[in-house]
TIRO-2110 file (N, C-alpha, C; in Angstrom, 1 decimal):
// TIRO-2110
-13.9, 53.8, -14.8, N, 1, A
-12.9, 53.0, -14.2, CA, 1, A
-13.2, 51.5, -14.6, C, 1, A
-12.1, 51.1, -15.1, N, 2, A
-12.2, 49.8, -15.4, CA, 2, A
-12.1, 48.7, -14.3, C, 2, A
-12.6, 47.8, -14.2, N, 3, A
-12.0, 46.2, -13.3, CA, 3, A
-11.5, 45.8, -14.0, C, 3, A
-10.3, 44.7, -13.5, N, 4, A
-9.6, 43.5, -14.6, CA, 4, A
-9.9, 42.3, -13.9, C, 4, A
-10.6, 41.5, -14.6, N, 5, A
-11.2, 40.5, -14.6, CA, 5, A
-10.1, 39.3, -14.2, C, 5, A
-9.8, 38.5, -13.0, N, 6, A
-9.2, 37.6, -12.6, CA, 6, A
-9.7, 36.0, -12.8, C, 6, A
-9.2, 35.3, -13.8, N, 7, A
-9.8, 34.3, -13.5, CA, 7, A
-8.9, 33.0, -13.1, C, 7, A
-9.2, 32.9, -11.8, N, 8, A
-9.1, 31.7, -11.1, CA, 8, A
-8.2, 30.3, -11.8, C, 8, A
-7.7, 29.6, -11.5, N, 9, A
-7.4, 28.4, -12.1, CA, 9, A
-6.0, 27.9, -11.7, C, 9, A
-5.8, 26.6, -11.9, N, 10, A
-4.6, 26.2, -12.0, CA, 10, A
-3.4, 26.3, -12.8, C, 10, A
-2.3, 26.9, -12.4, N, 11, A
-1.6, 26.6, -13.7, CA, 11, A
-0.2, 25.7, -13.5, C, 11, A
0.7, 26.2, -14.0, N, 12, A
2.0, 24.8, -14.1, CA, 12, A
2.7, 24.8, -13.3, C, 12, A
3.3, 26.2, -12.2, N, 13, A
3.7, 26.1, -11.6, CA, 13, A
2.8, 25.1, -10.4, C, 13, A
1.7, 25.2, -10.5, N, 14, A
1.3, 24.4, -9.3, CA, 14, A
0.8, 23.1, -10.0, C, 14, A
0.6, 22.9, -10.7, N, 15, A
0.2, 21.4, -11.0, CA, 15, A
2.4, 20.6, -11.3, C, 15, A
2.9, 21.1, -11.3, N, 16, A
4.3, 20.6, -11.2, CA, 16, A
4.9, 20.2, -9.3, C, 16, A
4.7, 21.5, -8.6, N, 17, A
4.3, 21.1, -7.3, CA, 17, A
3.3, 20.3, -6.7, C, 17, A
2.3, 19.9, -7.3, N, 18, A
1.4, 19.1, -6.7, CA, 18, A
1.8, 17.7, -7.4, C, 18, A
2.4, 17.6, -8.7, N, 19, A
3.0, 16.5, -9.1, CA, 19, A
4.4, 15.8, -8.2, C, 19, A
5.5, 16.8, -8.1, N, 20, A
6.3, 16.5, -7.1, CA, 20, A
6.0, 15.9, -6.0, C, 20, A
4.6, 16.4, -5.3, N, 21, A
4.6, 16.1, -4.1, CA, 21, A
3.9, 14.5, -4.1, C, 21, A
3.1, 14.2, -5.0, N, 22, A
2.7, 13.0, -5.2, CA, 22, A
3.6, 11.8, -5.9, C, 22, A
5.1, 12.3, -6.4, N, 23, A
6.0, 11.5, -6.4, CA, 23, A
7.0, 11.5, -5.2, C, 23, A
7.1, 12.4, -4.3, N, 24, A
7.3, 12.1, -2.8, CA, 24, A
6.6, 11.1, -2.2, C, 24, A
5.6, 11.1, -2.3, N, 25, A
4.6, 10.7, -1.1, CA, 25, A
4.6, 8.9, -1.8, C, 25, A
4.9, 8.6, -3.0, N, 26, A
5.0, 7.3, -3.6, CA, 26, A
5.8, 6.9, -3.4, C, 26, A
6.8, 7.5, -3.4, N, 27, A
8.2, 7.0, -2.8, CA, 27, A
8.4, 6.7, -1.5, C, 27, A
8.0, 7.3, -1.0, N, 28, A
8.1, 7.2, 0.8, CA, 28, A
7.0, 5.8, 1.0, C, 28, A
5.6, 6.0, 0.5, N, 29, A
4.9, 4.6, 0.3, CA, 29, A
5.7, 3.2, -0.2, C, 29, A
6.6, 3.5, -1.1, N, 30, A
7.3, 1.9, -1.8, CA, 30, A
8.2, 1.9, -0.7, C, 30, A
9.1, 2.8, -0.1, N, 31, A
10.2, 2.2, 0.8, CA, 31, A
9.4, 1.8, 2.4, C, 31, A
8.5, 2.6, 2.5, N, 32, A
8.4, 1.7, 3.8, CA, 32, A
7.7, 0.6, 3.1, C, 32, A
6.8, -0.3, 2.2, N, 33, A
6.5, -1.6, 2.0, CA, 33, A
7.9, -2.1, 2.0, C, 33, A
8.8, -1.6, 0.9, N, 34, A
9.9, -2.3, 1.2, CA, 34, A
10.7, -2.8, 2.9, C, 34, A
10.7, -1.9, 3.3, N, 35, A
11.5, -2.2, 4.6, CA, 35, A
10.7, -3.2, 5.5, C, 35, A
9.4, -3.2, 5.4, N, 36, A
8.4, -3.7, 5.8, CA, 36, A
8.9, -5.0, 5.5, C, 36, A
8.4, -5.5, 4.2, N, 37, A
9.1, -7.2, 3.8, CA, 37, A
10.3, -7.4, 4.2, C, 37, A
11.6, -6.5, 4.2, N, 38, A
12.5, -7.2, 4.7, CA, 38, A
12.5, -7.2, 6.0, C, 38, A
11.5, -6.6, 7.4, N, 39, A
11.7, -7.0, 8.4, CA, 39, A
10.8, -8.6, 9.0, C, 39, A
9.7, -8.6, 8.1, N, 40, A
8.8, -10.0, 8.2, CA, 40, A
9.7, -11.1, 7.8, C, 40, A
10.5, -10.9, 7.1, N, 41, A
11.2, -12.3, 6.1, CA, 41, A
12.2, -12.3, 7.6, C, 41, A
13.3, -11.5, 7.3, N, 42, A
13.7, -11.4, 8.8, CA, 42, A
13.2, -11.8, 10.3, C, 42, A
11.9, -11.5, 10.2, N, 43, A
11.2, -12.2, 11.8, CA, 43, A
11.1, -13.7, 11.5, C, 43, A
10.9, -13.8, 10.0, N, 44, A
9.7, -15.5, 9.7, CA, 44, A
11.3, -16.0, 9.5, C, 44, A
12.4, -15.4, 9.1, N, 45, A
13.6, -16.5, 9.5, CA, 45, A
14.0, -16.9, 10.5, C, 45, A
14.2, -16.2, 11.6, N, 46, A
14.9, -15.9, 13.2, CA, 46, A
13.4, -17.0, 13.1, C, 46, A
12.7, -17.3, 13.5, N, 47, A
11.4, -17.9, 14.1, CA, 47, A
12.1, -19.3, 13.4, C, 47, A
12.1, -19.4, 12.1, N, 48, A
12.7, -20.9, 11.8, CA, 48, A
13.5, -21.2, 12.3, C, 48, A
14.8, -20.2, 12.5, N, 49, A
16.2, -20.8, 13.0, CA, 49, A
15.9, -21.4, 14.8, C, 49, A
14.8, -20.5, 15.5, N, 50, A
14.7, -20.9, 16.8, CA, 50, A
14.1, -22.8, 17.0, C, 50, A
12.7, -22.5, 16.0, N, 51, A
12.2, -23.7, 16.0, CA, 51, A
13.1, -25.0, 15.3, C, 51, A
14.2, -24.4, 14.6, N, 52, A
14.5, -25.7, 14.0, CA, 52, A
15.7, -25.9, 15.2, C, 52, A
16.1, -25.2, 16.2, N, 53, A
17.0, -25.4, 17.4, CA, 53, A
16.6, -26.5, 18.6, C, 53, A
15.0, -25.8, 18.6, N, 54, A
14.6, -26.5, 20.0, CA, 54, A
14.2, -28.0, 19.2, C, 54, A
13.4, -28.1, 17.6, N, 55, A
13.4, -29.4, 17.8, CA, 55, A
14.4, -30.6, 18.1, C, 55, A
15.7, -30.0, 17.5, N, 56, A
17.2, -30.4, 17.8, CA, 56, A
17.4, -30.7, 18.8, C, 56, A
17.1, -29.6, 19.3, N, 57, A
17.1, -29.8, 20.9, CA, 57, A
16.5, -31.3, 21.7, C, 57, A
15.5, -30.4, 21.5, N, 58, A
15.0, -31.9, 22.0, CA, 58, A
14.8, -33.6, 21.8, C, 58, A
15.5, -33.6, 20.7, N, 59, A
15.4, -34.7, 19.7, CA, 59, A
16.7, -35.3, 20.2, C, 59, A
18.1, -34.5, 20.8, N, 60, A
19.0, -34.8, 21.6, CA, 60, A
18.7, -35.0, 23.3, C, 60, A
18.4, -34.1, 23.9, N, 61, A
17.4, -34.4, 25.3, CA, 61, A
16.7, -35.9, 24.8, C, 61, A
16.0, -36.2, 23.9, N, 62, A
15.3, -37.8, 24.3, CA, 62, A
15.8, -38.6, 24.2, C, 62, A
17.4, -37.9, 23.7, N, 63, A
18.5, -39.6, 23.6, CA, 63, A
19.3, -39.4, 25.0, C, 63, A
18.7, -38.3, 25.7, N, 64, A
19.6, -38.2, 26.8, CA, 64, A
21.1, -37.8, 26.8, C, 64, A
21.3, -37.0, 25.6, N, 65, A
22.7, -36.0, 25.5, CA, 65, A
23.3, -37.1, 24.8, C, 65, A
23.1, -38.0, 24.3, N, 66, A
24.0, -39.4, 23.6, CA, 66, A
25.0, -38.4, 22.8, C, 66, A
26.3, -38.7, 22.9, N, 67, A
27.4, -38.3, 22.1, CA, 67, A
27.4, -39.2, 20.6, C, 67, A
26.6, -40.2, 20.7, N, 68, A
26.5, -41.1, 19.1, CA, 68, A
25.2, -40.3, 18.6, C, 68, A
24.4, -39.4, 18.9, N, 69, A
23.3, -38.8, 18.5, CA, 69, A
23.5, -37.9, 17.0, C, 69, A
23.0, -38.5, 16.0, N, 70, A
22.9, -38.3, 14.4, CA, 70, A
21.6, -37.3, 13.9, C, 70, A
21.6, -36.4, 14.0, N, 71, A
20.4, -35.6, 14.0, CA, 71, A
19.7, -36.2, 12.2, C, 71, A
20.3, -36.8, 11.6, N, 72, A
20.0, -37.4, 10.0, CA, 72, A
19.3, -38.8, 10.7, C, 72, A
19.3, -39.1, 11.2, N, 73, A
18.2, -40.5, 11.6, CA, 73, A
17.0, -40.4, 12.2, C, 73, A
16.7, -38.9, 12.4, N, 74, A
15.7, -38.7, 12.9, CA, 74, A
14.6, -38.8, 12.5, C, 74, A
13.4, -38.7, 12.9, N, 75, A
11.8, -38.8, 12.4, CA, 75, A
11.7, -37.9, 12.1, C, 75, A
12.3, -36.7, 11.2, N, 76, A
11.8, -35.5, 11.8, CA, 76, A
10.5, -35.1, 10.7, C, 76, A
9.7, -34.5, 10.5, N, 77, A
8.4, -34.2, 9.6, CA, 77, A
9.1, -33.8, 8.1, C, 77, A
8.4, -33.9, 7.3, N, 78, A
9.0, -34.3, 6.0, CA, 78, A
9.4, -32.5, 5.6, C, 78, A
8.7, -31.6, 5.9, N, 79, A
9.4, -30.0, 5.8, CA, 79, A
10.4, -29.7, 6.4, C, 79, A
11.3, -30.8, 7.4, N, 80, A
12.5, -30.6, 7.9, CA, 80, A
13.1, -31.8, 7.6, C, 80, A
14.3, -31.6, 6.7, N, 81, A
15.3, -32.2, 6.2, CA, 81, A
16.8, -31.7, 7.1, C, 81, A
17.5, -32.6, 7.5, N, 82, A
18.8, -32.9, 8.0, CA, 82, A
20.0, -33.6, 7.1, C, 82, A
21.0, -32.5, 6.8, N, 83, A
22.1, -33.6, 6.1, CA, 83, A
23.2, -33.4, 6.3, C, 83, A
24.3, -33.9, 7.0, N, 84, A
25.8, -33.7, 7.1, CA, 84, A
26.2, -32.7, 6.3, C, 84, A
26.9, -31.8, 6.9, N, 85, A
27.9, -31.2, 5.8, CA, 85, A
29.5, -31.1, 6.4, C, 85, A
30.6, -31.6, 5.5, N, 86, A
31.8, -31.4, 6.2, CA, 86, A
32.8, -29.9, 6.2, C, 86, A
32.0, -28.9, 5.4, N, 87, A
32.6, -27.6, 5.6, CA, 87, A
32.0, -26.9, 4.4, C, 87, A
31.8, -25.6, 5.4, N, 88, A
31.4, -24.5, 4.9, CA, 88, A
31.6, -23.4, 5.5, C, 88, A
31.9, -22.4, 4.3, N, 89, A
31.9, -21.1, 4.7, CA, 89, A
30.8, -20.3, 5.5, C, 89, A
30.2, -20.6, 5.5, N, 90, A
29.3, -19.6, 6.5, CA, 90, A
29.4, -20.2, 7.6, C, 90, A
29.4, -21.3, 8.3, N, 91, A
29.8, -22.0, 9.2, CA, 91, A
31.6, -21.4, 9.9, C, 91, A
32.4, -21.7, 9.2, N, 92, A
33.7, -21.6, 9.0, CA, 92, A
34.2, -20.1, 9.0, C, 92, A
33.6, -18.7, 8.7, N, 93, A
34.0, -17.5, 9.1, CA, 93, A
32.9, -17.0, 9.7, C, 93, A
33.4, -16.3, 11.1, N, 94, A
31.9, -16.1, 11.7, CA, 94, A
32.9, -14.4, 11.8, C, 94, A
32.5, -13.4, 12.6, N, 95, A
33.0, -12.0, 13.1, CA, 95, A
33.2, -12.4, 14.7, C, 95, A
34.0, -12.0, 14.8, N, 96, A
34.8, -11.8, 16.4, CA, 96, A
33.6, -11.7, 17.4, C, 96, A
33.3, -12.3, 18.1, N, 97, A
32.5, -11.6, 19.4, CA, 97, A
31.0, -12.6, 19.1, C, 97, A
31.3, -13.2, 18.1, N, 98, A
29.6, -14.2, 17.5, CA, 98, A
29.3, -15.2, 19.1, C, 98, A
28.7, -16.1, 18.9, N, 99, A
28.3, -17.3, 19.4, CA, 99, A
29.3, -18.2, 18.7, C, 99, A
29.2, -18.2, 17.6, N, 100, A
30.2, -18.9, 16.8, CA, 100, A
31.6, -19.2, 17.3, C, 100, A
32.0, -18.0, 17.5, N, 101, A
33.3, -17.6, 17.9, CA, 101, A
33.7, -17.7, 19.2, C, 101, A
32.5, -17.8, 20.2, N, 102, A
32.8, -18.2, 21.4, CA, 102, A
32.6, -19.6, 22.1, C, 102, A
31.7, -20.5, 20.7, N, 103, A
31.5, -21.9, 20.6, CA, 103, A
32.9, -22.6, 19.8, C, 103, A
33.9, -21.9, 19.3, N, 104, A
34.5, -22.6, 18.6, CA, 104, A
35.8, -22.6, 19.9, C, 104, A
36.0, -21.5, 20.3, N, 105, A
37.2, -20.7, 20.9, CA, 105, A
37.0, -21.5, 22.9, C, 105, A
36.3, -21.7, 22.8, N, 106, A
35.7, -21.8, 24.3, CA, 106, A
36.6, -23.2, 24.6, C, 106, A
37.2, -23.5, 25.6, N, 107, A
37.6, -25.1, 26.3, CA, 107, A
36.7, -25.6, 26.9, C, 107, A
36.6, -26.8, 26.6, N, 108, A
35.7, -27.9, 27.1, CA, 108, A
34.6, -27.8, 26.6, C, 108, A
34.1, -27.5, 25.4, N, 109, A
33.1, -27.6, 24.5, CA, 109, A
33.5, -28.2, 23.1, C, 109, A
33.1, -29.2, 22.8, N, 110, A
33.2, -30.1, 21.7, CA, 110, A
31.6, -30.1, 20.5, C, 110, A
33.0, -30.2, 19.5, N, 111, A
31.7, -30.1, 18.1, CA, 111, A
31.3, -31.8, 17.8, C, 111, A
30.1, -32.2, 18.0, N, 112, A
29.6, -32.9, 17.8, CA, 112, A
29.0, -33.4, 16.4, C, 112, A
29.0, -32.2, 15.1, N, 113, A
29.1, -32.3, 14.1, CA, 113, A
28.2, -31.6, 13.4, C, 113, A
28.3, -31.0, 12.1, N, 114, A
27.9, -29.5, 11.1, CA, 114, A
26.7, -30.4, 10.1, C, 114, A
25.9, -29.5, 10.1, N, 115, A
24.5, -29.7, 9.3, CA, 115, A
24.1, -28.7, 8.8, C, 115, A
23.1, -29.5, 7.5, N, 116, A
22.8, -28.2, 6.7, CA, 116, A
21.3, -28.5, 6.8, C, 116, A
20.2, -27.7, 7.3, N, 117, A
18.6, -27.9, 7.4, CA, 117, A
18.1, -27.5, 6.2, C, 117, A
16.9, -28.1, 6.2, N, 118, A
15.9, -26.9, 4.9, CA, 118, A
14.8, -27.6, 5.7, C, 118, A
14.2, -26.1, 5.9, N, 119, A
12.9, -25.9, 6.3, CA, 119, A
12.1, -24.8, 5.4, C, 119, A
11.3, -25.9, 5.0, N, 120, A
10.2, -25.0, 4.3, CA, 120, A
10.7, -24.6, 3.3, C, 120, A
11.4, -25.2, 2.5, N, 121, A
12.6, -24.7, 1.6, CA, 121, A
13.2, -23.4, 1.9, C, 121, A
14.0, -23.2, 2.7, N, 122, A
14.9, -22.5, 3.4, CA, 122, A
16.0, -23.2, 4.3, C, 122, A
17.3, -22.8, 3.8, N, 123, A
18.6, -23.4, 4.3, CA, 123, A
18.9, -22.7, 5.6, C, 123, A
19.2, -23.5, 6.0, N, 124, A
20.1, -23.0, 7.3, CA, 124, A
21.1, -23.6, 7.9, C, 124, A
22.7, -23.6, 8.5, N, 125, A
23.3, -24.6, 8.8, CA, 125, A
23.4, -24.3, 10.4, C, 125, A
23.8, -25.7, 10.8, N, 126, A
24.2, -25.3, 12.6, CA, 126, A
25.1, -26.4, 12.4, C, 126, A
25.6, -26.2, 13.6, N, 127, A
26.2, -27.3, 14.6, CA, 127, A
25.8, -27.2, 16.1, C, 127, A
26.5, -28.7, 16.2, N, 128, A
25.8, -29.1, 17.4, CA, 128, A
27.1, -29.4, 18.0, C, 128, A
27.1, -29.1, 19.6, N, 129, A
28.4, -28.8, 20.4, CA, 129, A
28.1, -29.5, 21.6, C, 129, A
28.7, -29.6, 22.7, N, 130, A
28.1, -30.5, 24.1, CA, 130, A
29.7, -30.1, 25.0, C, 130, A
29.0, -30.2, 25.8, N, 131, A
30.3, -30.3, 27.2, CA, 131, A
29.6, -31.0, 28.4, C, 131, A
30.3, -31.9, 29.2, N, 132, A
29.6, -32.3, 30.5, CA, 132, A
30.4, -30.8, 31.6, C, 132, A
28.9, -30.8, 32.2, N, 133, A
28.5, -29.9, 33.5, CA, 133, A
30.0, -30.0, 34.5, C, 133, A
31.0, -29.3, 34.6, N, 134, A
31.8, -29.8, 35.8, CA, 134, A
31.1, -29.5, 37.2, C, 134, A
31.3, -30.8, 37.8, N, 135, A
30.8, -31.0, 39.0, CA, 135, A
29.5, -31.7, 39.2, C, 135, A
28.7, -31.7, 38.3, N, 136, A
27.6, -32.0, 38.2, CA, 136, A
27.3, -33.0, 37.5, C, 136, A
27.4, -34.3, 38.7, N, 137, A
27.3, -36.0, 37.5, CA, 137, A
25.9, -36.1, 37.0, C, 137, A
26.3, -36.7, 35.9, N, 138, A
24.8, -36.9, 34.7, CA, 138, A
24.3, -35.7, 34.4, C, 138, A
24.6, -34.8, 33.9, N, 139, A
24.3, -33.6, 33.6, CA, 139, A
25.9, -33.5, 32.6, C, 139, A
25.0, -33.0, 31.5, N, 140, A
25.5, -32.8, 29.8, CA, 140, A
24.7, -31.3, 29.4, C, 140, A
25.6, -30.1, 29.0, N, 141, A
25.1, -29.0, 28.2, CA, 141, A
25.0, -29.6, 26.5, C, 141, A
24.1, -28.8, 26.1, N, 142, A
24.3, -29.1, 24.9, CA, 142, A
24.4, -27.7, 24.2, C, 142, A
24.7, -27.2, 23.2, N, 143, A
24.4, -26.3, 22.8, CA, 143, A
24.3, -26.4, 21.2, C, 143, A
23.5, -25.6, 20.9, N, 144, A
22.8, -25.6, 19.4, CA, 144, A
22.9, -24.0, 18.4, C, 144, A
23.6, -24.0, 17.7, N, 145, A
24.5, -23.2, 16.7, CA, 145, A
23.4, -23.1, 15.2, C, 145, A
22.7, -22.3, 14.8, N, 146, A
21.6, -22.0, 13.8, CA, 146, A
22.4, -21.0, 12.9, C, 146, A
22.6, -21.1, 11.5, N, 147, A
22.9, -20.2, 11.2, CA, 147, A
22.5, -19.7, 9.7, C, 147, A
22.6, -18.8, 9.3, N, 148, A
21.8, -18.0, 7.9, CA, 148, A
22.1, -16.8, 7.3, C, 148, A
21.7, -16.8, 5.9, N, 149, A
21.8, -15.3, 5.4, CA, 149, A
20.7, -14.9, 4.8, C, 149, A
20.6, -13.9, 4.6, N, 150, A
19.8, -13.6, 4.1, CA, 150, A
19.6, -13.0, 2.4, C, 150, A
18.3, -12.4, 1.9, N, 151, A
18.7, -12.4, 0.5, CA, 151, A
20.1, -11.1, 0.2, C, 151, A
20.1, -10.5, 1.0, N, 152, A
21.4, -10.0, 0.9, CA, 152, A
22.9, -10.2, 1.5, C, 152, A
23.1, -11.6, 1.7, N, 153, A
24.2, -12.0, 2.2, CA, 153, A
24.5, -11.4, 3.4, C, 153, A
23.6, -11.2, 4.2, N, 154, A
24.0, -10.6, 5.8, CA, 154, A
23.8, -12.3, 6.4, C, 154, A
24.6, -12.3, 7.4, N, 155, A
24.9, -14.0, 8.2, CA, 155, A
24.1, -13.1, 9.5, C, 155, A
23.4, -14.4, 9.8, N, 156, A
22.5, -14.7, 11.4, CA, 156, A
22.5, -15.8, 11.7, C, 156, A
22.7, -15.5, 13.4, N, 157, A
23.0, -16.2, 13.9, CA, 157, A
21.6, -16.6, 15.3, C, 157, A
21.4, -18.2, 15.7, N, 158, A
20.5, -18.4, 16.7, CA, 158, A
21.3, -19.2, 17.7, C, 158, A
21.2, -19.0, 18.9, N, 159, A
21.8, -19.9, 20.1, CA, 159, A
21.2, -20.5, 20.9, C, 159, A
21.0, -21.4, 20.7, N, 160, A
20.0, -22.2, 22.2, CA, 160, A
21.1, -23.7, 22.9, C, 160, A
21.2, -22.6, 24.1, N, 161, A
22.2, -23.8, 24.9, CA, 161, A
21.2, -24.3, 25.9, C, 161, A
20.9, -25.8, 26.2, N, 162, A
20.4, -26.0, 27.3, CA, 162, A
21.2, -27.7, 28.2, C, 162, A
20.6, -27.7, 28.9, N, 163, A
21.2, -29.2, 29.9, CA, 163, A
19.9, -30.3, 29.7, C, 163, A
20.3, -31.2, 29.6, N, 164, A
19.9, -32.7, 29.9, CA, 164, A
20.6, -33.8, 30.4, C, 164, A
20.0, -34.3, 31.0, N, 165, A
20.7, -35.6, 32.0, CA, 165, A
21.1, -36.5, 30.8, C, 165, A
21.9, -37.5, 31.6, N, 166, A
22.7, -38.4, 30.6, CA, 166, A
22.4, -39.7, 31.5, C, 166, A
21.9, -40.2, 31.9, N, 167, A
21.4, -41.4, 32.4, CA, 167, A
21.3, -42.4, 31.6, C, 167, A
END
């Protein structure tokens, strides 16, 4: 009686499946890094658009809501640049239901006037809007309009409305 001698080894069918599976598994590695960066760039923008709101903010709060208030005269640190702009499209078409759309559309809120920022070399435009408080003397809302795209032309938006006296 004979044995037949089996010898062991890999052959192509499995070294092609274990190839596959390691161009799976690369793949799935590059898309989540990718998705990864675009949700950081996305956080580290929304973070600029907030901080470049509140310094606005407050930069108007210390004139006390002044309706002559020029956000381009300001001190501001030399990584934040302010400059008029008289019209723009990303400003100028927003989608139904924005902040935009309910800052443009709203009565008794007035545009105080459109800017274009760079921080950190990164653009971003707002405007700056205000209404006095009815009923409520020396008291002025102000509200502050941030806005952006990203490297894929998606538009965002930041809103920070608050009040300061007008004394």
């Amino acid at each position: 009686m004979k044995v037949k001698n089996h010898k062991s080894g890999i052959g192509m069918i499995e070294c092609l499946i274990a190839l596959v599976a390691i161009m799976i598994l690369m793949g799935a590695i590059m898309t989540f890094r990718y998705f990864t960066v675009v949700s950081i760039e996305r956080a580290e923008n929304q973070l600029m658009a907030a901080r470049s709101a509140y310094f606005l903010s407050e930069a108007w709060r210390g004139q006390k809501g002044d309706l002559a208030f020029d956000p381009t005269q300001q001190d501001f640190d030399a990584d934040f640049r302010v400059e008029v702009i008289t019209s723009s499209s990303l400003l100028g078409t927003y989608p139904s239901g924005s902040y935009s759309d309910k800052l443009q559309n709203q009565a008794g809120i007035n545009l105080l006037g459109s800017y274009r920022l760079y921080v950190d070399d990164k653009e971003f435009q707002t405007q700056l809007f205000h209404s006095d408080t009815a009923g409520v003397q020396d008291l002025r809302s102000i509200y502050i309009l941030v806005v952006w795209q990203d490297h894929q032309g998606v538009r965002y938006e930041y809103y920070l409305p608050t009040l300061t006296e007008t004394l």
